[in-house]
N, C-alpha and C positions, 0 to 999 in steps of 0.2 A: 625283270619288270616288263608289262606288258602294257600298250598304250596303244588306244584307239583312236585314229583321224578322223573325223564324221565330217565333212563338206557337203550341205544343202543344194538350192538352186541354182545352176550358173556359173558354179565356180567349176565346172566340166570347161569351160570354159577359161578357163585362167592362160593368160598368156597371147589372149587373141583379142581377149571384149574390153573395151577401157583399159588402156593398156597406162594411160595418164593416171589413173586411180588403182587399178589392180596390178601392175606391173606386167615387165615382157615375157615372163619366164612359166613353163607349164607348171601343173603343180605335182606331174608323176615326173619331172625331172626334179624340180626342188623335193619331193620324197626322196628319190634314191641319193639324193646326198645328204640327207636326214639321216637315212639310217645308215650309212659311212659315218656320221661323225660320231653316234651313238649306236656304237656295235653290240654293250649290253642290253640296249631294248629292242624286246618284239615287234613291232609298228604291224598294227592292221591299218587299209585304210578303205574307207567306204566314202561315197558321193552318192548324191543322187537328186535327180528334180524334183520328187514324189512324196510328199510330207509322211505319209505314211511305211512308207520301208525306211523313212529316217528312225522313226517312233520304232516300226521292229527291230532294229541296227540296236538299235541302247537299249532297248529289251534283252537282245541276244549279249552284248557285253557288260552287260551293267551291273552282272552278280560277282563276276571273274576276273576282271581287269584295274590296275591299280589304276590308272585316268583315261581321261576321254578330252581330250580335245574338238570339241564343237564349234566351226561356223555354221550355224543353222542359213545364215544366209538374211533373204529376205524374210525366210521364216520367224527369226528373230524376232520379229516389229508385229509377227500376227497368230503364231501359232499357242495356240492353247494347248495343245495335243502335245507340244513337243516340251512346254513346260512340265506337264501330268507327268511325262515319261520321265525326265529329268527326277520329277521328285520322287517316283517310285522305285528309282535302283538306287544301288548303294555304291557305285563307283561312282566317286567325286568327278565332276566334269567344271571342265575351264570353258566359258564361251570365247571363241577368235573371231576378230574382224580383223582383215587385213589394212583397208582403208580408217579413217579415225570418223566415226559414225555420228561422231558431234559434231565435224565440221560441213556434211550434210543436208541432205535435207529434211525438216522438224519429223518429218515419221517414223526418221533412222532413231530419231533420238531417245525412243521407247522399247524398252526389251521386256519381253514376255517370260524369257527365261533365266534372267539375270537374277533374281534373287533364288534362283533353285540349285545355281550354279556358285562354285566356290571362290572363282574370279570372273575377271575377265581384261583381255589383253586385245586392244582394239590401235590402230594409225601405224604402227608399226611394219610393214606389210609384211612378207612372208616369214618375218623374223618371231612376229610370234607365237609360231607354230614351236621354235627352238626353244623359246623363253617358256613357254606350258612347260615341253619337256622336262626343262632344269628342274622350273618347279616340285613339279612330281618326285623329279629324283633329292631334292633336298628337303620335303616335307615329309612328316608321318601323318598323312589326316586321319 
């Protein structure tokens, strides 16, 4: 099984910015113990600030890959481009928010890409990067 991590804006950042809302821990350390606990999955993972090599990234996986695990980020709340992209491939993509994006503020409370998307796993914090996984691994979409 092969699953893709797509992390948008700022979450380069994980483990240093808000550390009261995003927690202490980087996110290429919580990765390598991702893929310790799940040694049959391939794990890519991509970040980036740039709206658009987000949009390349799920272009380039989004024909070949059984999920996509997506924090767009703040891109969530604005990006139209990253919906388009969402809905023009065919690997099913979960949207992640680490923090719980309703208890926020009113702008978090709008997802651009949520309905192109087959879930979404948002307060949780890094744990729901695990919980996609599972998912994946115990669905047939």
């Amino acid at each position: 099984m092969q699953i893709a991590i797509i992390n948008g804006p700022n979450l380069n950042l994980l483990g240093k910015r808000e550390t009261g809302i995003y927690g202490s821990e980087s996110f290429e350390n919580y990765f390598k113990g991702l893929q310790a606990q799940y040694p049959a999955v391939t794990f890519t993972y991509f970040q980036s600030n740039i709206e658009g090599e987000l949009v390349n990234y799920l272009h380039e996986v989004g024909f070949s890959y059984d999920g996509i695990l997506l924090n767009a980020g703040a891109y969530t709340h604005t990006s139209v481009a990253l919906r388009d992209a969402i809905a023009g491939i065919k690997t099913p993509v979960i949207e992640i928010h680490i923090s719980n994006v309703y208890a926020r503020e009113e702008f978090r409370h709008t997802s651009l890409i949520a309905a192109k998307c087959v879930g979404c796993i948002c307060g949780l914090g890094l744990k729901g990067y695990q919980l996609g996984v599972e998912f994946f691994g115990m669905t047939d979409i």
